[in-house]
C-alpha angles and dihedrals in degrees: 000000000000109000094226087063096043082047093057092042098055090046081053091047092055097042084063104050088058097055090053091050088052095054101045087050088057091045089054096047107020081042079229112179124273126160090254093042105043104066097098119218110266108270117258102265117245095001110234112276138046134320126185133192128185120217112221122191104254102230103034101028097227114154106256102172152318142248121201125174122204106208112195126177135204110177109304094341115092124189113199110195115199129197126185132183126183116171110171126142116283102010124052128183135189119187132172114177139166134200118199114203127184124190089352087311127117113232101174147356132191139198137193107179125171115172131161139171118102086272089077090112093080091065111113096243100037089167103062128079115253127250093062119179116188134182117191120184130190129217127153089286101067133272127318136209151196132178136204085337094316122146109276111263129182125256119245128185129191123260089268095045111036125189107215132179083255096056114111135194102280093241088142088220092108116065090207079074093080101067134194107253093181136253088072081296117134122190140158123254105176139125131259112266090209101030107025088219110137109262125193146186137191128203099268105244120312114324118249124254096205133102107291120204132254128262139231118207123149092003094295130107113234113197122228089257089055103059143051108236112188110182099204133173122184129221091278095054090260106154126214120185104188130192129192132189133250081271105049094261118143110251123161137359137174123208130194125182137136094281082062123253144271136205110226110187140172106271106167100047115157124248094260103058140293100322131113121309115227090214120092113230133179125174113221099206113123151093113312091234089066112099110258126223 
């Protein structure tokens, strides 16, 4: 080979490798995007601080309720508080609950639930005496469970809705919720917050591919792209459209079954996005009979 080529091509070579050096050092110090650099780390679940939903009457639109979740951390443990409120005539509901996590694991969850109204058999456990209080707790063996004092049992589901160690109480605040089940299909398989029955969802049908609409939640338009959209039905036929945020927050869901529907979506969101608001809020609306703080 000629000198003066091999000549050119060291100074290209060179040249190259400068540019290379050049470009790892801005990558260190700019935190410019490589493939092993740009996977971010997974955002911190239920960011600490409060987060409220009303619950509107599907076909009417009348404000029914409220949710609101209290998520509070200490080092790698999060306590997530819930409160719901439905008070339409003819059915009421008061629910407080609590989930306890460790190292992205739930440990325990508790439920005190008092209801009342004819309408009371559309409560997800009719058979059951109100008030119901429950306490489940979670170890390598699956998932345990007590009710209203009684001896700790297993929970068992049925073949097509398993209860595993990994099932959680279907509160929807948590995106993991929603699980791969294969073949590009996502469901739920979770357990009854006010029940603890297993409750499950599978993607409804196959998902559509064309345009879907925007959204509006907290006064503000989300694109498609900047939301999350599961179409589910349960084994009933019960239907839950759910919606969650840019960061993984729970904002919206829609939810159709033969005791009607309701829409619950995020009321109180903070200037800068979906995240937590500071503020405590706490919507008073309820049954009488619900404790009050």
């Amino acid at each position: 080979m000629d000198l003066k080529v091999i000549r050119e091509m060291s100074v290209i070579f060179k040249q190259e490798l400068h540019c290379i050096m050049r470009l790892v050092i801005a990558v260190v110090i700019l935190g410019l995007p490589t493939a092993a650099l740009a996977q971010k780390p997974a955002a911190r679940p239920c960011p600490a601080g409060n987060y409220t939903y009303k619950i509107y009457e599907s076909t009417v639109g009348n404000e029914i309720g409220s949710v609101t979740f209290l998520c509070i951390h200490d080092g790698d443990k999060l306590t997530v508080k819930i409160r719901q409120r439905i008070d339409v005539p003819g059915y009421e509901l008061c629910s407080d609950r609590g989930e306890s996590w460790s190292k992205g694991e739930i440990k325990e969850f508790t439920s005190n639930s008092d209801e009342g109204g004819f309408f009371s058999f559309c409560s997800p456990n009719p058979t059951s005496s109100m008030p119901l209080e429950l306490k489940l707790t979670r170890d390598a063996q699956g998932v345990w469970w007590r009710h209203d004092g009684t001896k700790s049992q297993k929970l068992e589901g049925a073949e097509d809705c398993p209860v595993t160690p990994n099932s959680m109480p279907a509160n929807f605040w948590n995106p993991d919720l929603i699980v791969d089940l294969g073949e590009d299909k996502k469901g739920i398989r979770a357990i009854d917050p006010i029940s603890a029955l297993p409750a499950c969802w599978d993607t409804k049908g196959k998902q559509e591919n064309g345009i879907q609409p925007t959204i509006e939640v907290c006064g503000r338009t989300l694109k498609a792209e900047e939301y999350k959209k599961y179409e589910l039905v349960g084994r009933d036929g019960d239907e839950r459209t759910v919606w969650y945020g840019p960061d993984g927050s729970w904002i919206k869901m829609v939810t159709k079954g033969t005791c009607g529907g309701a829409t619950f979506i995020r009321v109180d969101c903070p200037e800068d996005g979906f995240g937590p608001n500071k503020a405590e809020y706490l919507d008073s609306r309820g049954p009488k009979f619900c404790p009050r703080s």
